[in-house]
Steps between C-alpha positions, in 0.01 A plus 500: 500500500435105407322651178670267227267566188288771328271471183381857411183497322525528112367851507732668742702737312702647826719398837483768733838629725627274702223243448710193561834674672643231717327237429757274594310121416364631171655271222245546195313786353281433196466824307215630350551529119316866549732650767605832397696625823718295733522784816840640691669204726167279404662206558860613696645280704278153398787312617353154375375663114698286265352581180341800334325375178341886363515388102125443516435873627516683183305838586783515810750797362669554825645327830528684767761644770612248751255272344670210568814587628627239793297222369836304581438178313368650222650319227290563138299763351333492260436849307168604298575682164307788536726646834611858432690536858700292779452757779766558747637188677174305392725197510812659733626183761387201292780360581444147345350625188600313170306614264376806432421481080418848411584467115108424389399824669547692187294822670718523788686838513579559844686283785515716814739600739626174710235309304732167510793591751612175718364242252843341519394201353366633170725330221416676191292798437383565121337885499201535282510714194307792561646591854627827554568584869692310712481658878825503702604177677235371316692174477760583801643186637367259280817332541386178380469617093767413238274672238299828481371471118420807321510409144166607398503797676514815318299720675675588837516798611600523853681296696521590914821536644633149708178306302744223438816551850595124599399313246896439449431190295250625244614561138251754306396410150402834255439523180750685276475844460246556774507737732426238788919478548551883566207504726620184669801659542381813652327288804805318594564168297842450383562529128676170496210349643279577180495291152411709224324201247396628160 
């Protein structure tokens, strides 16, 4: 596809399944601040997409599966604050993504299954305060992080088995007398690996 840019019209509020799978020339997408739904593997495999700027999109509560997994040089997204849900492996293979901020999405409560695995180049990840399921290998491989930040999180409640395998050089931050260590525990990090900071 030699498709390289798409404005949606102000007034669009969904993108459909698949709608822009493979687009391999695609480098920008404008998104419309109405969007509600981004569809399953919507934009997998743009292998060109750089940037993902959704902060505008405040009705948008949910990205879907495979949504942009593969988009290989994806390197920045940016979240809105209204998202409830990271699907499974919405972002799974973004393999030169930097920056994934998810700490101003204060509704978020779920990250799915896969949702990040193979973002080895993710440095830091700060989880947002609400969020309360973390699906297994949710963050698998993301070998790149020295940091997985849940201070402000107090309201985890699951954590999927493997959600954090090879990330051997990530130290977890929790808050003291939490819960987030025990279930942290329970899916496979090290106990030597997490700071307890009160």
């Amino acid at each position: 596809s030699s498709l390289q840019q798409v404005n949606f019209p102000e007034n669009l509020i969904s993108i459909g399944e698949s709608a822009f799978e493979s687009c391999s020339s695609l480098q920008q997408v404008n998104f419309p601040k109405n969007l509600t739904t981004i569809g399953i593997r919507a934009f997998q495999n743009c292998s060109d997409l750089k940037q993902v700027d959704l902060s505008t999109c405040t009705a948008l509560t949910k990205i879907g599966e495979r949504a942009f997994s593969m988009c290989s040089k994806l390197e920045k997204v940016e979240f809105p604050k209204n998202l409830t849900v990271i699907e499974k492996e919405a972002f799974s293979y973004c393999r030169n993504l930097t920056q994934a901020v998810l700490v101003g999405c204060t509704a978020l409560s779920e990250i799915g299954v896969n949702a990040f695995n193979s973002c080895q180049n993710l440095t830091y990840v700060t989880m947002p305060e609400n969020l309360s399921i973390i699906g297994h290998n949710a963050f698998s491989s993301c070998s790149g992080v020295s940091v997985f930040d849940f201070y402000r999180c107090t309201a985890i409640t699951a954590i999927g088995h493997d959600a954090f395998s090879s990330c051997d050089s990530a130290e977890f931050k929790v808050k003291y007398m939490t819960t987030v260590k025990d279930k942290l525990i329970a899916a496979g990090v090290a106990a030597g690996k997490i700071v307890e900071i009160y």
